[in-house]
C-alpha positions as CSV (number, residue, x, y, z in Angstrom):
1,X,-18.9,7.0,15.4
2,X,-16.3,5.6,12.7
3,X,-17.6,3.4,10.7
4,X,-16.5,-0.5,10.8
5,X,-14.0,-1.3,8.3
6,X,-14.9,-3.8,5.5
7,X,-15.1,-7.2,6.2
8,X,-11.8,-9.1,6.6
9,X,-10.0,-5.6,7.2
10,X,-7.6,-5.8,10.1
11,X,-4.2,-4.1,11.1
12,X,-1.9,-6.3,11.3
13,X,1.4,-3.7,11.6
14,X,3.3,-3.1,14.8
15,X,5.0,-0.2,13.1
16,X,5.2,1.8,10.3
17,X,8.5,1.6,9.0
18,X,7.7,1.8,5.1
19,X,4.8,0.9,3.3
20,X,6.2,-1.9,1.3
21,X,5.2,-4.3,3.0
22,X,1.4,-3.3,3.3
23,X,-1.2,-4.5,1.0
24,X,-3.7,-2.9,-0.8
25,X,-6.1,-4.2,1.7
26,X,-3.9,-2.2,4.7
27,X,-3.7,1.0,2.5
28,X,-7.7,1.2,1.9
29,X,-7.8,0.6,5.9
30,X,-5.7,3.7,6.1
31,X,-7.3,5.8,4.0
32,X,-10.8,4.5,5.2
33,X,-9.7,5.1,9.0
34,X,-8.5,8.9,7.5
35,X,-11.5,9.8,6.6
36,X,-13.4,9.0,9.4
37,X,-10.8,11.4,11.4
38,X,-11.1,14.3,8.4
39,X,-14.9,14.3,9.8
40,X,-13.2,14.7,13.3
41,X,-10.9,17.4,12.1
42,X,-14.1,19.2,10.9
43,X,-16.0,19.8,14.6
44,X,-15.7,22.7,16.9
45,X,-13.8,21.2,18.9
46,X,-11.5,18.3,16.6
47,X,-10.1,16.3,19.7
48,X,-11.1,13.0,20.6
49,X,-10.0,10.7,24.0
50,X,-8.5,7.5,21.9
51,X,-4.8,8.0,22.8
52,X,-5.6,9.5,26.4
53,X,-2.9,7.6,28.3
54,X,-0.6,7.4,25.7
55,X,2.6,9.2,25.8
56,X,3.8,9.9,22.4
57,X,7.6,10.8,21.7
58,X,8.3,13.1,19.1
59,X,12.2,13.3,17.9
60,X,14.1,14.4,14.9
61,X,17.2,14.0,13.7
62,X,16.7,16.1,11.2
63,X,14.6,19.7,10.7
64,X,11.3,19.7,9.7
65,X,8.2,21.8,9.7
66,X,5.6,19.8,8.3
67,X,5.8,16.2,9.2
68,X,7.2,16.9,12.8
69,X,4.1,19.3,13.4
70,X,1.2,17.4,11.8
71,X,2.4,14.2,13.7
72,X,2.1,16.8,16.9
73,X,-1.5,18.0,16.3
74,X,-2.4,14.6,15.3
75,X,-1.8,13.1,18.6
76,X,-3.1,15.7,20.2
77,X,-5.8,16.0,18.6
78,X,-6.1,12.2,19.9
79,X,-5.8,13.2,23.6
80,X,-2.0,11.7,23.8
81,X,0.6,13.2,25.8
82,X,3.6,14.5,23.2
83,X,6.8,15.0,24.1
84,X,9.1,16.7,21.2
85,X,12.7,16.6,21.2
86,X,14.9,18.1,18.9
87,X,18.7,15.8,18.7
88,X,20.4,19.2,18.1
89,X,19.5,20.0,21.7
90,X,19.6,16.8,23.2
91,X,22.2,14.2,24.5
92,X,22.7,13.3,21.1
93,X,25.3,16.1,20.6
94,X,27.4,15.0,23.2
95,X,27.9,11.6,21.5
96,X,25.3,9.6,22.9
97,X,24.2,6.7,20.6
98,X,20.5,6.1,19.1
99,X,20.3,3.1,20.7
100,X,20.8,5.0,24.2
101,X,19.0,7.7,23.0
102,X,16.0,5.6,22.4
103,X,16.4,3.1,25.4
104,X,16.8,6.7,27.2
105,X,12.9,7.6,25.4
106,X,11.2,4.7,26.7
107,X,12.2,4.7,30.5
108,X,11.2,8.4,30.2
109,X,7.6,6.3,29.8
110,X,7.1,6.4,25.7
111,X,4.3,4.4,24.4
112,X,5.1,5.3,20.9
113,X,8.0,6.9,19.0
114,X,7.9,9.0,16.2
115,X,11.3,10.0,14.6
116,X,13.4,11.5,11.6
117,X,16.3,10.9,11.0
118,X,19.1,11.0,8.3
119,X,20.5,7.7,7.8
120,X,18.8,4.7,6.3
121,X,17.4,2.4,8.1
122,X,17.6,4.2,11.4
123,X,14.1,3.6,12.3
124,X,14.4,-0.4,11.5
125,X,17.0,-0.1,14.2
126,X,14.8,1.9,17.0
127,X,12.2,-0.7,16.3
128,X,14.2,-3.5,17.3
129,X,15.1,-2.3,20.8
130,X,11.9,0.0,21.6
131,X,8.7,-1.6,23.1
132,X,6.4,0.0,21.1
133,X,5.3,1.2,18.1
134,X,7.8,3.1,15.9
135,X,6.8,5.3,13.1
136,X,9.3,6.2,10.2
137,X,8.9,10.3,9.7
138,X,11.3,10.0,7.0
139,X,15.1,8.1,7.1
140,X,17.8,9.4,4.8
141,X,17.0,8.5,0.9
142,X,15.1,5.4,2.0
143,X,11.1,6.3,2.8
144,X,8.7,8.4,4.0
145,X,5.8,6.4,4.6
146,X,3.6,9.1,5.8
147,X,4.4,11.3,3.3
148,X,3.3,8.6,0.7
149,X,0.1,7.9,2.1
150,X,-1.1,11.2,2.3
151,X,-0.3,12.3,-0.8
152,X,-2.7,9.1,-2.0
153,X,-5.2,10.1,0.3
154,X,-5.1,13.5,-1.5
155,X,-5.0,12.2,-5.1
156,X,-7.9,9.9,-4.0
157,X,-9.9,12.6,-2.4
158,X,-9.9,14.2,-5.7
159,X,-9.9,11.7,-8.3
160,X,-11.4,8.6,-6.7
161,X,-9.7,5.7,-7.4
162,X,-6.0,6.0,-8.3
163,X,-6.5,2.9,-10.7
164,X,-5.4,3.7,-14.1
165,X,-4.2,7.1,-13.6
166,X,-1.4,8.6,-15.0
167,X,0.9,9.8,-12.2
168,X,3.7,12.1,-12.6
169,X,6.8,12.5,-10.1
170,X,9.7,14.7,-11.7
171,X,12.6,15.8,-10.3
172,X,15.2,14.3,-7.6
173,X,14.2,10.7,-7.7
174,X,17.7,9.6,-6.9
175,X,17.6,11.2,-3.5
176,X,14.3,11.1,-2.8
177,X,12.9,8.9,0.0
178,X,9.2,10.4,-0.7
179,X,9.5,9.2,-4.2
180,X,10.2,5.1,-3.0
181,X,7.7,5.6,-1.1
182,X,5.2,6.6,-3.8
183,X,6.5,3.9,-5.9
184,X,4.8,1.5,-3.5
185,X,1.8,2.9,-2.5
186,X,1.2,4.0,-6.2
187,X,1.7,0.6,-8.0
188,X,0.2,-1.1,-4.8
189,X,-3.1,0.6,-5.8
190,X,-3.0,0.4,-9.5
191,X,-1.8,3.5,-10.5
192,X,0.0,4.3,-13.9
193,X,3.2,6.1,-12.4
194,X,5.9,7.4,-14.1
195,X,9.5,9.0,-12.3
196,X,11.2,11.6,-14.6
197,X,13.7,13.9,-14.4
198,X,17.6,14.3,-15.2
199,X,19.3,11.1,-16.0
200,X,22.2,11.6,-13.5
201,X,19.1,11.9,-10.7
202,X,17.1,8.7,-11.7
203,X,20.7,5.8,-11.9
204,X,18.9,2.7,-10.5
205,X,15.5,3.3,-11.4
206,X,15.5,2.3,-15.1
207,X,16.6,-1.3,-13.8
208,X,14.1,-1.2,-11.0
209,X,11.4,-0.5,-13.5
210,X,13.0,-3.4,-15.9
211,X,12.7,-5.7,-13.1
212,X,8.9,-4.2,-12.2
213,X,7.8,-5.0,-15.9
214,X,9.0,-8.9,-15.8
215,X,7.3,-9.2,-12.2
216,X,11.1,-9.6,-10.1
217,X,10.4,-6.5,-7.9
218,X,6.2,-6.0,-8.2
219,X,4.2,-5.4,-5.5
220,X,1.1,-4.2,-6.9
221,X,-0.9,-4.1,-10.1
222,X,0.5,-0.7,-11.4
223,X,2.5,0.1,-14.4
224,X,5.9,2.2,-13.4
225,X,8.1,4.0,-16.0
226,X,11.4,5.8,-15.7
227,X,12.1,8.9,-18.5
228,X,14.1,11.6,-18.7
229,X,11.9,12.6,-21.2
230,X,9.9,15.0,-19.7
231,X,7.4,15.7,-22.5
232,X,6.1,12.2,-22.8
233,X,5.9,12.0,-18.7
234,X,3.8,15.0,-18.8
235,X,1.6,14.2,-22.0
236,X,-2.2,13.4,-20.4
237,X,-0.6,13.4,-17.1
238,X,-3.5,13.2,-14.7
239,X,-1.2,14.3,-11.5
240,X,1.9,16.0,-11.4
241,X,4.3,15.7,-8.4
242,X,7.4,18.2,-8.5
243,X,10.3,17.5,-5.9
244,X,12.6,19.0,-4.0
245,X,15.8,19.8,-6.0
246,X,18.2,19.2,-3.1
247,X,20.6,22.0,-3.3
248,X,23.8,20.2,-2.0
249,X,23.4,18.2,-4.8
250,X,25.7,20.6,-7.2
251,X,28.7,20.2,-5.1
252,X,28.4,16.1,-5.9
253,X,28.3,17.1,-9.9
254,X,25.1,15.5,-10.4
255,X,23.9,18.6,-12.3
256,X,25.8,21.7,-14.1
257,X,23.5,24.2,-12.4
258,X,20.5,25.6,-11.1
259,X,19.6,27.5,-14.0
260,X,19.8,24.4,-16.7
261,X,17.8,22.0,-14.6
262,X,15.2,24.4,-14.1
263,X,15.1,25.3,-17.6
264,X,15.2,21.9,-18.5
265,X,12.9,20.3,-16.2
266,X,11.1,23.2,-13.6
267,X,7.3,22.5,-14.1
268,X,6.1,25.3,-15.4
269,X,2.4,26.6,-16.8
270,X,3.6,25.7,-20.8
271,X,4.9,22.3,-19.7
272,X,1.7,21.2,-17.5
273,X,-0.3,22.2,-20.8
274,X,1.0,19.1,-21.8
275,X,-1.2,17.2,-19.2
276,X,-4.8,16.7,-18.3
277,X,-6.5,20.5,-18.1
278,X,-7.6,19.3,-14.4
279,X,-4.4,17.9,-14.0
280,X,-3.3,18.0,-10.2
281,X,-0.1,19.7,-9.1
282,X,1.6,18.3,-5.8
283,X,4.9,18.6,-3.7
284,X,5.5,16.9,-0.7
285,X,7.7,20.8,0.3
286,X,9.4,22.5,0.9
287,X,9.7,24.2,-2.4
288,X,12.4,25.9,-4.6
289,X,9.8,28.4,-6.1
290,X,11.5,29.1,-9.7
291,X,13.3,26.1,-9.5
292,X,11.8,22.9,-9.8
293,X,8.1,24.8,-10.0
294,X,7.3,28.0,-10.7
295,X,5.7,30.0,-8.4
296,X,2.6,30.5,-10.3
297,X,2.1,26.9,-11.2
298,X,2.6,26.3,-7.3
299,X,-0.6,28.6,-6.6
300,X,-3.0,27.4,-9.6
301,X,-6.7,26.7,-8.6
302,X,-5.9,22.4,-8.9
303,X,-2.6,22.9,-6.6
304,X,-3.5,20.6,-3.6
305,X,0.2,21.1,-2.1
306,X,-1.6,22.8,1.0
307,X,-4.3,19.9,1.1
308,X,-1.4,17.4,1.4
309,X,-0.3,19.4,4.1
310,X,-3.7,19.3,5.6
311,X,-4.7,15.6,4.7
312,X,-1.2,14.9,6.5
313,X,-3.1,15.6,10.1
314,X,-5.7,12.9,8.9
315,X,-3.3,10.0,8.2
316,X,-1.3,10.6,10.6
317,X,-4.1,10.5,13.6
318,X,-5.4,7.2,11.5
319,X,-2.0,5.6,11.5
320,X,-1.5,6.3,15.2
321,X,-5.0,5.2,15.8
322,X,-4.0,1.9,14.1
323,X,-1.1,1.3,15.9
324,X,-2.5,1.3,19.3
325,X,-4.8,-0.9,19.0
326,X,-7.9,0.8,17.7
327,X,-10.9,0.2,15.7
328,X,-12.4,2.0,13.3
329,X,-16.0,0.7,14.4
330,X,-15.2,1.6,18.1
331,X,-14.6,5.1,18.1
332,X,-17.0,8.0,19.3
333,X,-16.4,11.3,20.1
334,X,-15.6,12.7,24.0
């Protein structure tokens, strides 16, 4: 059985579009309802009959690896009926719209959409013509809502409670729609975050943070700072999340190459001995091995890159759990 969420705790989200607008209370219901599925993941046989019925509709705009496959096994792993598409090899090529394309999804019979894509707000649109719930597997620089709530689940399956803590994310900030996303699950649950990397990659940010620290733009209870200085980012740093240095991003000028940003701002073994000695090392992937980490950092012993990949399964079943109607309390095995 999963056990009964605390008192007072109710989903209250059609979709999941971002995670700024869910409370601290919705988060611990996440992470509470992940849990209970990690235990699920952990039988013989990890399937269980709570989306039986339900026809799920996978489709990306976008490649990926990762999130596109854990959102699979997760509602399988739930007993739905999945249905992938990939928009290179659909109508999409031959002009149709998203709007069509999604009308086009739902007489098909979809219950629930789950889609990438590259432009902003692309989801917020599906939402607002689909019938069901729609759940954001990432949208151009904006979020990645998914992404942000496992890698708390997997900071909080090592550390406990985020409260306090001194989180790290360094690199791409100004291109990364994992990085909003942490901002709001991260300050939503207390943490001590900080963003770092070049100056050219975090425009926008220093105000953001001014406006966090006179209480214009705060959500939550953390404290969020904006540096390009990476040794006082990484001093007692208690988790360290590298991103992505987007390679297309040398053709906009943004830096002067490869070799200076790495050597400037790569995490490597002699910068992380700046942090905690039990520091965590993350990345939401995939990685530039030598470029924004090094491949021997990526490997160490408190890496948990490949338990965010793992964890991902777990939030993702909760989330769809969530959505259609479940209960934490109400679930048994089958």
């Amino acid at each position: 059985m999963i056990a009964a969420p605390a008192p007072g705790a109710t989903w209250q989200h059609r979709h999941v579009l971002d995670v700024d607008v869910f409370s601290a209370a919705d988060i611990d219901l996440v992470m509470r309802t992940a849990d209970e599925m990690k235990e699920i993941l952990a039988r013989p046989i990890p399937k269980v009959p709570a989306l039986r019925g339900t026809s799920v509709t996978i489709i990306f705009w976008e490649a990926s690896t990762r999130t596109r496959v854990s959102f699979e096994v997760a509602a399988k792993n739930l007993s739905a009926d999945v249905v992938n598409i990939a928009a290179g090899t659909s109508s999409v090529v031959k002009g149709e719209s998203l709007v069509d394309t999604i009308r086009t999804v739902e007489a098909l019979g979809a219950d629930m959409i789950v889609m990438r894509h590259s432009v902003s707000g692309a989801p917020y649109l599906a939402a607002e013509v689909f019938g069901g719930p729609v759940l954001n597997g990432g949208d151009g620089w904006h979020g990645h809502p998914t992404q942000a709530l496992l890698d708390l689940y997997t900071m909080r399956a090592r550390l406990g409670d985020v409260a306090g803590r001194k989180v790290v994310i360094l690199g791409d900030i100004l291109h990364s729609r994992v990085a909003r996303s942490n901002i709001w699950t991260l300050t939503a649950m207390g943490a001590d975050l900080w963003l770092c990397g070049p100056t050219t990659l975090l425009r926008g940010f220093d105000a953001w943070a001014t406006r966090w620290a006179d209480g214009r733009a705060a959500p939550g209870h953390g404290r969020f700072t904006v540096t390009s200085d990476i040794d006082a980012a990484l001093r007692d740093a208690e988790v360290v999340m590298a991103l992505r240095l987007q390679r297309e991003r040398m053709d906009a000028g943004l830096l002067p190459s490869l070799r200076e940003y790495s050597a400037r701002f790569g995490l490597t073994r002699e910068r992380l001995a700046a942090a905690r000695p039990d520091a965590l090392v993350m990345h939401p992937g995939p990685m530039n091995e030598g470029v924004e980490i090094a491949a021997d950092v990526a490997v160490l012993d408190r890496s948990v890159i490949l338990d965010q990949v793992a964890n991902g399964v777990a939030v993702r079943m909760a989330l769809l759990y969530l959505l259609s109607g479940g209960h934490p309390e109400g679930m048994s095995g089958g």
